[in-house]
C-alpha positions in Angstrom: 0.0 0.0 0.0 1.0 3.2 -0.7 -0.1 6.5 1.1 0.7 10.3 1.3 2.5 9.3 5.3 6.2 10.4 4.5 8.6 8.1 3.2 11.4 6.6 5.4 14.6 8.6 4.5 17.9 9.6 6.1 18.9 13.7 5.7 19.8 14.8 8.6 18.0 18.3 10.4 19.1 20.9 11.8 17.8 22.7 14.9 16.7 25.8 12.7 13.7 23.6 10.9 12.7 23.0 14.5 9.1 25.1 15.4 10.1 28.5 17.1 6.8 28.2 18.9 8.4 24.6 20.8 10.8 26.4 22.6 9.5 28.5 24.8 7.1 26.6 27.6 9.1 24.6 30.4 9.2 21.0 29.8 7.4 18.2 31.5 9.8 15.3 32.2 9.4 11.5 33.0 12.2 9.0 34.1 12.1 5.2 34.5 15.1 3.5 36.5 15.1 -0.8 37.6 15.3 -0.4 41.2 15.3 -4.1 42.9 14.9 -5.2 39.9 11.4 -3.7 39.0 11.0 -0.3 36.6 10.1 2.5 39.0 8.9 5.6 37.8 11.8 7.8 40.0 11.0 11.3 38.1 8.1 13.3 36.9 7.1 16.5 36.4 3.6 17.7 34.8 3.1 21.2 32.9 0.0 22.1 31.9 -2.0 21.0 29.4 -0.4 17.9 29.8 -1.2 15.4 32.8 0.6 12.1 33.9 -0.8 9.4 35.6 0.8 6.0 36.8 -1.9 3.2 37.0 -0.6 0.2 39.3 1.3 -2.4 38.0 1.8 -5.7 39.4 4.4 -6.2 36.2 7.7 -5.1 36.0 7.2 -2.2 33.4 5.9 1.2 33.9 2.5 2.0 32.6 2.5 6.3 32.1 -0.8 7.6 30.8 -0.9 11.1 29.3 -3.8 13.0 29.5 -4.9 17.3 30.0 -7.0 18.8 31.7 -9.6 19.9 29.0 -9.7 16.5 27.0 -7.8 17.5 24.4 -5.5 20.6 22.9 -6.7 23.4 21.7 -5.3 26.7 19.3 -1.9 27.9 21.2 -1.3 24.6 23.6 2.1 23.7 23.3 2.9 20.5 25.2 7.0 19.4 25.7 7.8 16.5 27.3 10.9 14.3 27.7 11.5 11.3 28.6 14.1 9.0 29.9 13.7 5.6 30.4 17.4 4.6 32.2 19.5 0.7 31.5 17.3 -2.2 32.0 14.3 -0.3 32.6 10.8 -1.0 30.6 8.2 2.0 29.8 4.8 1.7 28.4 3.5 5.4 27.3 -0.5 5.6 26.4 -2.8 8.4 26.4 -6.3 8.2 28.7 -8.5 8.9 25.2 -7.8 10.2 21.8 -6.0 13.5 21.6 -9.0 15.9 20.3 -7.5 19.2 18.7 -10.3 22.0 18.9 -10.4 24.8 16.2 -8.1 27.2 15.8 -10.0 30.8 15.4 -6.7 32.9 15.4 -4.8 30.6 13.2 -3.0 29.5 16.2 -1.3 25.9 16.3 -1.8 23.2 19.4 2.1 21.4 19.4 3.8 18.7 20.9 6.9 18.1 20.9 8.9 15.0 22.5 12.2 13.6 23.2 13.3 10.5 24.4 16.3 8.5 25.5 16.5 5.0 26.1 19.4 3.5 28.2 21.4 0.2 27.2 18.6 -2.7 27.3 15.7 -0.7 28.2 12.8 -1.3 26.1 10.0 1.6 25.5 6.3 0.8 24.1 4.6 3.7 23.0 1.0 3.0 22.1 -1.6 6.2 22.2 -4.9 6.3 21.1 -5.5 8.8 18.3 -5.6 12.0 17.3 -8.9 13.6 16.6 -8.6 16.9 14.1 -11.9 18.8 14.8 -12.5 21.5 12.0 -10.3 24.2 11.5 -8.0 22.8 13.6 -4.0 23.3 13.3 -1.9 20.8 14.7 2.0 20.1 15.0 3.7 17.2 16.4 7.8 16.4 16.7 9.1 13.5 18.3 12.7 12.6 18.6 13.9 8.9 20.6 17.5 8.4 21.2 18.6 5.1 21.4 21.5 2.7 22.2 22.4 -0.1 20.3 21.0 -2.6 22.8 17.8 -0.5 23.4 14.0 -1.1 22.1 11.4 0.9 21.2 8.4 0.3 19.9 6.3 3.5 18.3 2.7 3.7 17.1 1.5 7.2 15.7 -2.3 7.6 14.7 -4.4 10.0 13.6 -7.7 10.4 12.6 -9.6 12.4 9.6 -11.6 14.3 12.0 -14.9 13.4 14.1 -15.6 10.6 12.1 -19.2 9.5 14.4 -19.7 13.2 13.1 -19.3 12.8 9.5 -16.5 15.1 9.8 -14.0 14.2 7.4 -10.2 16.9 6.8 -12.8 19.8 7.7 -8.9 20.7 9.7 -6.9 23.2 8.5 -3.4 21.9 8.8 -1.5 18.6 10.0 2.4 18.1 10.6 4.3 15.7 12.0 7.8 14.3 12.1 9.8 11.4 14.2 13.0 11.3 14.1 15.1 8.4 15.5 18.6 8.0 16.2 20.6 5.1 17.4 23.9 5.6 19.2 23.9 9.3 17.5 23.2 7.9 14.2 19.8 8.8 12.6 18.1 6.0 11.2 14.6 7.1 10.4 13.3 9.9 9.9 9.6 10.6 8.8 7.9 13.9 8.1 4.5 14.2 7.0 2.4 17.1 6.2 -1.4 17.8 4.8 -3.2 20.8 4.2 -7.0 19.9 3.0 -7.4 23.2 1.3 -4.5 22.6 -0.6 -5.3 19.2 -1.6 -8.0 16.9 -2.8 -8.0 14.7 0.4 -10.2 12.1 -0.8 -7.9 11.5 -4.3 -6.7 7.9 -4.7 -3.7 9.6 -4.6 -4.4 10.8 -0.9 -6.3 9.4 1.4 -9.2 7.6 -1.0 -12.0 6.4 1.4 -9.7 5.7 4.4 -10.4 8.0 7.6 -7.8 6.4 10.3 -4.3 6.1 9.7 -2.3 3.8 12.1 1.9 3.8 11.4 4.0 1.3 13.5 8.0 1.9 13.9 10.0 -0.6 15.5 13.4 0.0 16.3 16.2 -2.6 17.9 19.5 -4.7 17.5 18.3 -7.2 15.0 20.8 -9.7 17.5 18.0 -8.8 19.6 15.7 -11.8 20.3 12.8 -9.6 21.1 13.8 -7.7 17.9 13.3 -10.6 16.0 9.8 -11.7 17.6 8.6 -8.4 17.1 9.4 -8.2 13.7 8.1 -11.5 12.5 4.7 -10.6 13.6 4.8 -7.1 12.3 5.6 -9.3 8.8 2.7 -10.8 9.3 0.6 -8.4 9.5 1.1 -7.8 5.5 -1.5 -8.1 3.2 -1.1 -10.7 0.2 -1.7 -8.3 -2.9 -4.5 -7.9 -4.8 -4.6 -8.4 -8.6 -7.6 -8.2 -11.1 -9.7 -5.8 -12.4 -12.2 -6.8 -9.7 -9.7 -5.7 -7.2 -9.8 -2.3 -5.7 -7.8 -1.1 -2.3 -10.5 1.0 -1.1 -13.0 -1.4 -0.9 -11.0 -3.1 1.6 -12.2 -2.0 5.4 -8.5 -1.8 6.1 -5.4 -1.7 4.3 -1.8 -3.1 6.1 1.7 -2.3 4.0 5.0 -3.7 6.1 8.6 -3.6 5.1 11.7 -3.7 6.9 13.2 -0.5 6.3 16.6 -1.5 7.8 18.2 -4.3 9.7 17.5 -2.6 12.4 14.0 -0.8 11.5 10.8 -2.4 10.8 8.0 0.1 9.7 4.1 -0.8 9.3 1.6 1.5 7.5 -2.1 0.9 7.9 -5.2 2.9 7.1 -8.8 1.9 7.6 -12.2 3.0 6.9 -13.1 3.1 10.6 -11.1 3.0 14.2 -13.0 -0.6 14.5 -11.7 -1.7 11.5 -8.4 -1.7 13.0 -9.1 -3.2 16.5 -7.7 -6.9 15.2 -4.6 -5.1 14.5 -4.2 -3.4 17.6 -5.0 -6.9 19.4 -2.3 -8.6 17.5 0.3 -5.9 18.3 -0.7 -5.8 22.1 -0.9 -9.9 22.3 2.9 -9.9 21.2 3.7 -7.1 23.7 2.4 -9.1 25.9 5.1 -12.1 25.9 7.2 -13.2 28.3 10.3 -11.9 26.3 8.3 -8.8 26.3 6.1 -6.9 29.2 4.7 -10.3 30.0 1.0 -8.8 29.7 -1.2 -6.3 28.0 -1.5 -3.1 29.6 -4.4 -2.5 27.7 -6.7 -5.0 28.2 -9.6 -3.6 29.9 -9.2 -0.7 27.6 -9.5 -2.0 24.4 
């Protein structure tokens, strides 16, 4: 499958393409240490909009929840977090419900931007709900992981057309959003995407066709790595055997599932569906892996999804 989500490439940025706007508001922060040999959440600061909650674990990984205190962002919220997830230590990062961004009357823009740094061996699973682009609604995202060679992370970034029980399809005005990943200093994805619907046809086969979700998996690892390797097989199952015919159209399809491994050590999934349903086996798949013993040992998100 083929959509308009940026394609995996490997310039480098500079800090002067970074948004002005991110710089200013103080940062939230989050740290995860093993101490006696359980992850402990042993930093963490909160900076409005953004709010951070720990639900109890009986596991040995760290469940943060993000949420704010207005249910979503709106025109002017700038959110900065970082993260730091220390050797050994295990960190699963979800948000409480989808991220709605309201309208933007001023031409305003709600931002996040987040960086994170993951120890030798620690592993990182970040698995958010979506986010919801109400009409006229600007929003920019940045998010940049540093890892070592020996670390894990595990990245899903999703995003929705608009309020789709609504009917409200790219009624927002503007949508940006960039990961960049680095492993021991070396940058080995990066993946900018951008859509304006005034500029652009959304619903061209060329765009986004009849698909209102868009669901993008990154993994990142030592391919040595046996969790790595797990992880990867099943994302490379996930693929879709291709369609050929003149019978056959893609956007017939509820939901549509392209996977390729981008490096030896990246493994990238794209998926896009006609409804958040559509893509609930996927998400069950991806949290039933997560939840192996190699792994967090159980699904965080069970009673939520």
């Amino acid at each position: 499958m083929t959509t308009p989500a940026a394609a995996l490439a490997l310039p480098t940025t500079s800090a002067s393409a970074r948004p002005p706007s991110l710089g200013a508001p103080e940062w939230s922060t989050l740290e995860v240490a093993q101490v006696r040999g359980k992850s402990r959440l042993v930093a963490c600061k909160n900076m409005q909009p953004l709010k951070m909650l720990q639900p109890a674990s009986h596991h040995y990984a760290v469940h943060v929840v993000l949420s704010s205190y207005g249910g979503g962002m709106v025109a002017g919220d700038v959110i900065q977090l970082r993260i730091t997830v220390q050797a050994e230590a295990q960190l699963i990062l979800s948000t409480q419900a989808s991220t709605r961004i309201f309208r933007s009357i001023d031409g305003a823009v709600a931002a996040q931007h987040t960086v994170g740094e993951l120890k030798e061996n620690a592993l990182a699973v970040v698995f958010p709900d979506p986010v919801v682009l109400q009409a006229e609604s600007r929003y920019r995202q940045v998010q940049e992981w540093h890892l070592q060679p020996t670390s894990l992370l595990l990245l899903v970034d999703w995003f929705h057309s608009g309020r789709m029980d609504q009917g409200e399809r790219f009624a927002f005005t503007s949508l940006h959003s960039e990961l960049r990943v680095r492993v021991a200093g070396r940058l080995v994805v990066l993946d900018r995407f951008g859509f304006e619907p005034a500029e652009n046809i959304a619903t061209s086969p060329a765009n986004f066709a009849e698909y209102q979700t868009f669901f993008s998996v990154f993994l990142v690892g030592s391919p040595e790595d046996a969790r790595f390797q797990f992880l990867g097989e099943m994302l490379a199952q996930q693929k879709m055997p291709g369609g050929t015919g003149p019978h056959f159209s893609i956007s017939s399809q509820p939901y549509v599932v392209s996977v390729a491994r981008a490096r030896e050590n990246v493994w990238v999934l794209r998926a896009a569906a006609h409804s958040r349903m559509a893509l609930q086996p996927l998400c069950e798949e991806l949290l039933a892996a997560l939840a192996d013993e190699r792994l967090l040992g159980y699904n965080p998100l069970a009673r939520k999804y």
